[in-house]
N, C-alpha and C positions, 0 to 999 in steps of 0.2 A: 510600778512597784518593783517589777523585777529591775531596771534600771538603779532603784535606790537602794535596794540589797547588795546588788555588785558592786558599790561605789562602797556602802559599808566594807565588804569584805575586802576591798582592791585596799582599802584604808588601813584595816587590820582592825577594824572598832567589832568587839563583839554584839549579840543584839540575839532580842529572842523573840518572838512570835506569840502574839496571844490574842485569842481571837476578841475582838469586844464583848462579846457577848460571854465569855469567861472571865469578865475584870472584877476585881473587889474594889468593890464602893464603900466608904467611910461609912462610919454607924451613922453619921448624921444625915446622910444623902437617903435622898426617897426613895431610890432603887434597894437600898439594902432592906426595905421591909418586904420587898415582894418575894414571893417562894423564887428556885432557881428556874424552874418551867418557866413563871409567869416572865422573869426578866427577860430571859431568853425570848420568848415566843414577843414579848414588847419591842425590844431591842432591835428585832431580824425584823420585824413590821415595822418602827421607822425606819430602820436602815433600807431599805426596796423600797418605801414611796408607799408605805399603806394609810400615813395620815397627810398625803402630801393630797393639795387638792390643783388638778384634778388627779384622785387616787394614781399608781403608778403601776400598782398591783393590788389585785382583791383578796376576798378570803379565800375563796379556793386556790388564789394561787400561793400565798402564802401555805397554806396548809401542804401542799404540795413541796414545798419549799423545805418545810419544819419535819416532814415524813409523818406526818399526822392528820383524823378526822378535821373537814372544815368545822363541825360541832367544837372538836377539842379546842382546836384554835380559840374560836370563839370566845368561847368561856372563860377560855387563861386571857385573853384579852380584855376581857369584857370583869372580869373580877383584878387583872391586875390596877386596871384603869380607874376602879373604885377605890381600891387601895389608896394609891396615888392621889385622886378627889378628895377622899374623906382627910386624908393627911393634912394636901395645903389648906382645908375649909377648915381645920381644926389649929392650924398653926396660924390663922389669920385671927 
């Protein structure tokens, strides 16, 4: 990454940094119904291999990760991931 920054700026092309878990999703993507916790704490769990099987990181490490209880975790996971369920089962 730092390699393809320098080559950015060596170029003169500007560029701005944002973290994925900061992105705005269109109204119509599944992600925009979930609260800003929920995306985030979903988001930072795929991104480490939390539904990667065999997992790559568990919930206490994720939670450790996110600076919060593994309960909290939990929860925002466990509710954003019904969110998401109820959505595609109802758009099908």
């Amino acid at each position: 990454m730092r390699n393809f920054i320098e080559l950015l700026e060596d170029a003169g092309i500007r560029y701005k940094m944002v973290l994925h878990s900061d992105g705005k999703f269109p109204t119509h993507s599944p992600l925009s119904r979930l609260t800003e916790k929920q995306r985030k704490t979903l988001i930072t769990a795929h991104a480490l291999g939390y539904y990667d099987i065999p997992k790559k990181v568990g919930l206490v490490q994720l939670a450790e990760r996110l600076d919060l209880s593994r309960s909290t975790v939990d929860v925002q996971l466990r509710r954003a991931e019904r969110r998401l369920l109820n959505h595609i089962m109802n758009e099908s």
